[in-house]
N, C-alpha and C positions, 0 to 999 in steps of 0.2 A: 429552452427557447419558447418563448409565447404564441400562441397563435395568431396573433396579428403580426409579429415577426414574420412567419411563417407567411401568414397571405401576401404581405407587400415584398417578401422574396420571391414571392410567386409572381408577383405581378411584374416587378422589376423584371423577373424572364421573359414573363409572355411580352414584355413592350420591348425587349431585346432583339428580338427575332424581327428578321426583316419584312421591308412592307408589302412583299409578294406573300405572305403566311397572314398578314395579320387580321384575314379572315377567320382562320382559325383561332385566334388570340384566345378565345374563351376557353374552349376545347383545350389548350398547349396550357393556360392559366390554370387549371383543373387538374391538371394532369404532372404539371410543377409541385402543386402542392398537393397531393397525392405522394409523390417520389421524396417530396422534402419530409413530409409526415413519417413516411415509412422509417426515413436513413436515421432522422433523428429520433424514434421509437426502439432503433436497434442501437442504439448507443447508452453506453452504463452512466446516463448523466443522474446528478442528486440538485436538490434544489440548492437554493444560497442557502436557506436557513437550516440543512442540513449539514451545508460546508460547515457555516461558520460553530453550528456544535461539535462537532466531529473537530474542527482545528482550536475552539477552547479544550475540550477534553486533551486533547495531547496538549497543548500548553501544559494543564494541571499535571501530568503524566513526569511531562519534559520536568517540571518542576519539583516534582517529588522523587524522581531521580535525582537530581543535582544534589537535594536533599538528603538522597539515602548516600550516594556516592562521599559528600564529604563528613558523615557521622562515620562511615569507613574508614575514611582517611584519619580522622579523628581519632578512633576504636586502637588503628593500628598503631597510630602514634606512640599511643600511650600505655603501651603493653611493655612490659619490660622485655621479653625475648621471645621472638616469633617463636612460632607452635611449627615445627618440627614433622615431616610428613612422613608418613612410614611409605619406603619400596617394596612395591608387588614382586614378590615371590624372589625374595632375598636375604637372605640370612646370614647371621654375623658366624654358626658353624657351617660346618661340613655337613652336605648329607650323603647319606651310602647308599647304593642301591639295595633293593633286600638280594641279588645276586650276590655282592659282596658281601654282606653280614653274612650268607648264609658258607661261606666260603671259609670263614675264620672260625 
């Protein structure tokens, strides 16, 4: 938000207030934008020309994903038989404890 934004929101308040205050106008006008400075100093705002790089970046992002996503689909296509995952801590024998081996 600009600071002329920022003063004619200030002023729009101080002409707000009714006409028993509007002595104070200056004072209450000051003091608006003082409170509007502050609220909008503590907010995580970026400029436009920061948006709009920050939302080409992910377009190109978004883009070379799509890209990598379908050379996958591609990749997998054309494999003749999927690749096979080995199971953690599983085996096709038997195992013995070393109690039992030492038993026999």
């Amino acid at each position: 938000m600009s600071i002329d934004s920022i003063d004619k929101l200030a002023k729009a308040l101080a002409e707000a207030v009714p006409q028993g205050l509007r002595s104070v106008s200056d004072d209450l006008e000051k003091n608006f934008r003082g409170v509007l400075q502050s609220g909008i100093g503590k907010l995580d705002l970026v400029t436009r020309e920061e948006f709009d790089v920050q939302e080409s970046v992910l377009a190109r992002t978004r883009e070379n994903l799509e890209a990598l996503e379908a050379r996958l689909v591609n990749l997998e296509s054309t494999t003749s038989k999927p690749v096979a995952k080995k199971a953690k801590g599983k085996s096709k024998g038997k195992k013995v404890s070393k109690k039992a081996s030492k038993k026999k």
